[in-house]
C-alpha positions as CSV (number, residue, x, y, z in Angstrom):
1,X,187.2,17.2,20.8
2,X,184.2,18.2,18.6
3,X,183.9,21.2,16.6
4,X,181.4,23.2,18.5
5,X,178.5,25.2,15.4
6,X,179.5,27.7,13.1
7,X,177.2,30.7,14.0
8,X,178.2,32.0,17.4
9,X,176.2,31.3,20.8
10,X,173.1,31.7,19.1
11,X,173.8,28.1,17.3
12,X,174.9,27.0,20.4
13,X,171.4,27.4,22.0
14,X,169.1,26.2,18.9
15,X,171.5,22.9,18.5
16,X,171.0,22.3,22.2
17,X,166.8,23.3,21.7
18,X,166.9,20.7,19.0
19,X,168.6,17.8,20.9
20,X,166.4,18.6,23.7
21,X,163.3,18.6,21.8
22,X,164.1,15.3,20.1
23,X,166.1,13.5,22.7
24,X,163.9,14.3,25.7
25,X,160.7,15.0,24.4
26,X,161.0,18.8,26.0
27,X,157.6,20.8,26.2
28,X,157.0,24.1,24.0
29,X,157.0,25.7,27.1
30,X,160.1,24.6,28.7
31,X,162.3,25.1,25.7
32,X,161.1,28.5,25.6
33,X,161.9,29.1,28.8
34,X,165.4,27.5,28.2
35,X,165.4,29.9,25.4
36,X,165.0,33.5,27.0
37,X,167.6,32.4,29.9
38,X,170.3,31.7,27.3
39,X,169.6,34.5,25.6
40,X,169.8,37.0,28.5
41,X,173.2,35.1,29.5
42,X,175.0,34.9,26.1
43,X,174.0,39.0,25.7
44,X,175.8,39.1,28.9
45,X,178.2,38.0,28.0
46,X,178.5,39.3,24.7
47,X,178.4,42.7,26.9
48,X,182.3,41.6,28.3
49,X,183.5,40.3,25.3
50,X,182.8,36.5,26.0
51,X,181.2,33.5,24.8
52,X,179.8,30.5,26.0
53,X,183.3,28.9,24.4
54,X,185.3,30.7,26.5
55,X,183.5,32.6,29.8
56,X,184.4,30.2,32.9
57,X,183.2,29.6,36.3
58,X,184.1,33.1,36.6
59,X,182.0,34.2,34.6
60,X,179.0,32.2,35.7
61,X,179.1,33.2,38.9
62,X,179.7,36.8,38.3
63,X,176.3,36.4,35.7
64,X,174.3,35.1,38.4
65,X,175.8,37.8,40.8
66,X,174.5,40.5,38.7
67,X,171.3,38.8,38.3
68,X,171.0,39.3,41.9
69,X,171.9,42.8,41.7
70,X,168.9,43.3,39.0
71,X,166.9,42.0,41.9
72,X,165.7,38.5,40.1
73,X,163.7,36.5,42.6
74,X,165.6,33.4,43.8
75,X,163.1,31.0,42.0
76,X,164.4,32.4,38.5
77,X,168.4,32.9,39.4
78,X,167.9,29.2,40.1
79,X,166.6,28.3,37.1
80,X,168.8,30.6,35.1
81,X,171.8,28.4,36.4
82,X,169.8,25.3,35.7
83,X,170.1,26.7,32.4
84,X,173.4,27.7,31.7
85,X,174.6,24.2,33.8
86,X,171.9,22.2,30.6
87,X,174.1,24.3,28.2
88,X,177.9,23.3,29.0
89,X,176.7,19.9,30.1
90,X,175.7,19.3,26.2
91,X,178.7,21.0,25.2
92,X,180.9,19.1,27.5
93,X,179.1,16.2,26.1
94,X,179.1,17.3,22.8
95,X,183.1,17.8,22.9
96,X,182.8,21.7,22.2
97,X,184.3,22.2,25.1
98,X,187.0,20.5,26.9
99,X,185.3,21.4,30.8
100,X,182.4,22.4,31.8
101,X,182.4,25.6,33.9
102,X,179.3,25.3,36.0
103,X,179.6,21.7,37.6
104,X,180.5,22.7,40.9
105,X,178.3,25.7,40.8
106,X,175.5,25.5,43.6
107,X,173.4,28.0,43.3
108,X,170.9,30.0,45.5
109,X,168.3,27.1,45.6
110,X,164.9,27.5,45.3
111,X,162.1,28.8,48.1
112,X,160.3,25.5,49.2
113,X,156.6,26.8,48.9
114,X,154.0,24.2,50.0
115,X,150.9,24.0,47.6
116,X,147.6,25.8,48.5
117,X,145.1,22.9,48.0
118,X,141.0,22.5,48.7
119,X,139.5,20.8,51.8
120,X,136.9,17.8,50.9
121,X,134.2,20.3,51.5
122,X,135.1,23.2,49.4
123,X,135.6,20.4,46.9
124,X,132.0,19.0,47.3
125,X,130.5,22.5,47.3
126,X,132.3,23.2,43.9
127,X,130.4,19.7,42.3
128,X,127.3,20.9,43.4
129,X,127.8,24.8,42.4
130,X,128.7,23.5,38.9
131,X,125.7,21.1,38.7
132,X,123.2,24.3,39.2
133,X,125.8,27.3,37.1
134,X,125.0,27.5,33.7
135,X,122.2,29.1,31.6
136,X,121.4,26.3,29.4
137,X,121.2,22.3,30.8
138,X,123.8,21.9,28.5
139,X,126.0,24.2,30.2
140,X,125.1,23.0,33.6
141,X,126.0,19.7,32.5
142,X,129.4,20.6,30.8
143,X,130.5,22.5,34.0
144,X,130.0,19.5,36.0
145,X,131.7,17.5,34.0
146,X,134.7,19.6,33.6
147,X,135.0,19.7,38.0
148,X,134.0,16.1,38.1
149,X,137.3,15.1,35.3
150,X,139.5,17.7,36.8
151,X,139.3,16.2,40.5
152,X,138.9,13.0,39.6
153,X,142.2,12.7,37.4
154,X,144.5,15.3,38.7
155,X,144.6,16.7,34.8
156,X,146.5,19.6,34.5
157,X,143.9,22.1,32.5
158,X,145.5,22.1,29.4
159,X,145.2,18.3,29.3
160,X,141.4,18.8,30.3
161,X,139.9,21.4,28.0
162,X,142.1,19.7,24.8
163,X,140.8,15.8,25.6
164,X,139.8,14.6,22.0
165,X,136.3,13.6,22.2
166,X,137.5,9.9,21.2
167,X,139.0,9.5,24.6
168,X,135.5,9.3,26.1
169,X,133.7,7.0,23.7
170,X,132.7,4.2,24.4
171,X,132.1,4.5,28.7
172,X,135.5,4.3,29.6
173,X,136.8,3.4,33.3
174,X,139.9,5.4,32.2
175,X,141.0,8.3,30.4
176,X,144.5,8.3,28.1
177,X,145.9,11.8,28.5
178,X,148.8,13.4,26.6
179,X,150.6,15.5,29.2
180,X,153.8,17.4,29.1
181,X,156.6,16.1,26.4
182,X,154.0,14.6,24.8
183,X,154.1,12.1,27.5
184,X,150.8,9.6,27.5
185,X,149.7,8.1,30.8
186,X,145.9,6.6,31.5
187,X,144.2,8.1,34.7
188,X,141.5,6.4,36.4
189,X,137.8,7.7,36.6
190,X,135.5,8.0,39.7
191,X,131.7,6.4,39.1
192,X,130.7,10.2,39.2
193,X,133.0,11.5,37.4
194,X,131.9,8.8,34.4
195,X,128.3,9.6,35.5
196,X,129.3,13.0,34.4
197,X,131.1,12.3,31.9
198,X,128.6,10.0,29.8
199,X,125.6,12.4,30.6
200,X,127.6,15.2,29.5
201,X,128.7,13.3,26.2
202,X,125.1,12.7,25.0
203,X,124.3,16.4,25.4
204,X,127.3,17.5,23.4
205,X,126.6,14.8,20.5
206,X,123.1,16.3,20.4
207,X,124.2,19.5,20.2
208,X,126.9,19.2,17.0
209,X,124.3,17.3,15.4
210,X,122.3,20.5,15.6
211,X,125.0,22.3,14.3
212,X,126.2,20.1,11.6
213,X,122.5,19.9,9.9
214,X,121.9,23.8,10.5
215,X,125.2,25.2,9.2
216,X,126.6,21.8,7.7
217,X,129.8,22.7,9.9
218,X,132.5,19.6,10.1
219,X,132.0,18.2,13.7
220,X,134.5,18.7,16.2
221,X,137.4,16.4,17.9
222,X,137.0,18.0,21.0
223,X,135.0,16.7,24.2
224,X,134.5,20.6,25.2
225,X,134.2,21.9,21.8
226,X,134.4,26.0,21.3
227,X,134.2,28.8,18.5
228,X,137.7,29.9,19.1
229,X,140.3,29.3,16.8
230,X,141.7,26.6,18.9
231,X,138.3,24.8,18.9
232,X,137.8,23.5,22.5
233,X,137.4,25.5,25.5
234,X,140.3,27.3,26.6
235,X,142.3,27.5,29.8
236,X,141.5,31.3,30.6
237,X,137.0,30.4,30.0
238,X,137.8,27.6,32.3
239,X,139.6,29.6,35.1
240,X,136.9,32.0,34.8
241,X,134.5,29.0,35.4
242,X,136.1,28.1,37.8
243,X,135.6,31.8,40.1
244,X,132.0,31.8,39.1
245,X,131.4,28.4,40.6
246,X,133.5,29.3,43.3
247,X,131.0,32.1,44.4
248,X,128.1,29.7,43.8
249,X,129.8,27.8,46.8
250,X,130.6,30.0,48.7
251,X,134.2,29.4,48.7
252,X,136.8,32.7,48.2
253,X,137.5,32.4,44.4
254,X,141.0,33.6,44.9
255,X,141.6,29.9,46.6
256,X,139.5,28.1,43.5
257,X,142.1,27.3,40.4
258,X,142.1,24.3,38.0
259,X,145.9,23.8,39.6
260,X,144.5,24.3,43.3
261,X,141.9,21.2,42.4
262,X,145.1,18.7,41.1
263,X,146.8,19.7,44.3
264,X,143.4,18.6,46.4
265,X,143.4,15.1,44.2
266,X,147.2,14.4,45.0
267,X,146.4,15.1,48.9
268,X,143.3,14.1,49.4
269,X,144.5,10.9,47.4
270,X,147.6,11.2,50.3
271,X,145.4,11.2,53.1
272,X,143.6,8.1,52.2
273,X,146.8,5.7,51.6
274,X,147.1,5.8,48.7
275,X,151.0,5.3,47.8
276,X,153.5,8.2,46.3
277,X,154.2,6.3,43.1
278,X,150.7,5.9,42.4
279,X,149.9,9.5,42.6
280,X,153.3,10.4,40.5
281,X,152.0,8.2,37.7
282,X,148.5,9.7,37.6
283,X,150.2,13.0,38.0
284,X,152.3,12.6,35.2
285,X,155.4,13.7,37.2
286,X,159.0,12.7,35.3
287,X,160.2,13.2,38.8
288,X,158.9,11.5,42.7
289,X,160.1,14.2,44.4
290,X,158.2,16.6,42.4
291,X,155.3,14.4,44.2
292,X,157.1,14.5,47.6
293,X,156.2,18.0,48.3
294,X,152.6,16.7,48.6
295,X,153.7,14.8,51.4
296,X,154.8,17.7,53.7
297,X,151.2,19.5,52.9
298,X,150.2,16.6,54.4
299,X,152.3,17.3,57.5
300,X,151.6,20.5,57.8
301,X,147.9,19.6,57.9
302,X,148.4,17.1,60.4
303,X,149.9,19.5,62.5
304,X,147.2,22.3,62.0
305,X,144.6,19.2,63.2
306,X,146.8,19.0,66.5
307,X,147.2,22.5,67.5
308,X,143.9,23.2,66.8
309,X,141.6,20.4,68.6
310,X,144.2,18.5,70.8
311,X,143.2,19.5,74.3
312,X,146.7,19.9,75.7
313,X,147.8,22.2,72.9
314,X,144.8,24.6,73.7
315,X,145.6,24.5,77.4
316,X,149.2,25.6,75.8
317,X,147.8,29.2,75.1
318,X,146.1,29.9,77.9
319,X,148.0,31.7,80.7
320,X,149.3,29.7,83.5
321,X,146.4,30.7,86.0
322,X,143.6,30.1,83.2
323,X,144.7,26.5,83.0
324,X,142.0,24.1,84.3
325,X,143.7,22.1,87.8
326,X,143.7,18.7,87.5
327,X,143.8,18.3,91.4
């Protein structure tokens, strides 16, 4: 058996960051968040005179009892046993320990939410809100562009307002995105969307031209270059974007997010034919049934089409003597 690191549970939970940084590629994100929920468990435990080298099943459940008592939703008790179970799998792995004390731990499971997604409509009214929002052409422009990429693709936002410039040299048929992990995967472009794209392009070359000669400032990598310190546009200009041209349309910009238009591409995408492993690919999805749920909105869709135009399901609400006779 392995010597588990000197340095308490605290070493435990950077050693295990590290490995899954550079064994799985983690995200920023999700180590953080693997992070805070091993810190909250091993100061729990601390609080009883344990450690993550000793506490057993026990233990965990008796953690994830009092999380419950805090009132955590369910969503994050889950993940704070998907946590903990990570943990003593590495050090089960690792030989620190000699069991591991949350294998046959189930959990309360998580709440299967369907996504909210966009009808084809409120889709096409969004392209042709952006084509008319802006105060400059070169805004109007850009904002179509970014609608046009986002439904065409799937992106997730991040991946959209930090696309280096390069990716769109050139009149590309597709784009190569760095997702989550620092995964790559290519994802396929609509004729509008490269419409968009290319006209969008030219304007933006014009414009740090401009720039360069007036201020002699370095030109930037970004396609949607901005003056903030990250350089591009960020997520939080393009959600607000995203309400504005929701208004344009007509559409209630509580239902307009970059997320809600990825959900529209995966089901609209659905609804065509188009196969499940296809859309996890462009997606970028490590897992299919991360894609599956896009599936049941499918369903559930299907079954709102019934209920509302099938003639016999109407006739279904109406009292018995409103019913039409067939005699």
């Amino acid at each position: 058996m392995g010597a588990p690191p000197a340095g308490g549970m605290d070493r435990w939970i950077s050693t295990f960051l590290d490995a899954m940084a550079s064994d799985q590629g983690a995200a920023r994100n999700t180590l953080l968040a693997y992070g805070r929920d091993l810190q909250d468990f091993a100061d729990w435990l601390r609080g009883r005179g344990r450690d993550f080298a000793t506490a057993g099943q026990a233990e965990v459940e008796a953690y994830l009892i009092a999380c419950d008592a805090a009132g955590l939703a369910r969503a994050t008790r889950a993940r704070r046993l998907s946590s903990a179970r990570q943990l003593f799998r590495f050090a089960y792995d690792e030989g620190w320990r000699a069991d591991d004390p949350a294998l046959r731990l189930t959990g309360p499971g998580r709440a299967k939410r369907l996504p909210k997604t966009l009808a084809e409509g409120e889709v096409t009214a969004l392209l042709t809100a952006a084509a008319r929002l802006g105060r400059t052409a070169d805004d109007r422009l850009r904002n179509l562009c970014l609608v046009e990429l986002l439904y065409a693709t799937g992106m997730r936002v991040s991946e959209l307002v930090g696309l280096p410039v390069q990716a769109a040299r050139g009149d590309p048929a597709m784009l190569l995105v760095r997702g989550k992990g620092d995964k790559e995967r290519l994802v396929p472009l609509s004729r509008p969307a490269r419409a968009a794209l290319a006209a969008w392009l030219a304007s933006r070359d014009r414009a740090e031209d401009a720039a360069r000669i007036a201020r002699k400032a370095p030109a930037s990598r970004y396609l949607f270059p901005a003056a903030g310190a990250a350089g591009h546009l960020s997520r939080q200009a393009m959600h607000r974007l995203l309400k504005d041209m929701a208004v344009a349309a007509g559409v209630s910009p509580a239902a307009v997010t970059p997320h809600r238009l990825r959900h529209a591409f995966a089901t609209h995408l659905l609804a065509g034919g188009a196969d499940l492993r296809v859309i996890q690919t462009l997606l970028g999805h490590a897992d299919i049934a991360t894609t599956e749920i896009y599936t049941h909105v499918l369903d559930e869709r299907l079954k709102e089409l019934v209920l509302v135009h099938h003639p016999l399901a109407r006739d279904a609400t109406l009292p018995a003597s409103g019913r039409k006779s067939k005699g």
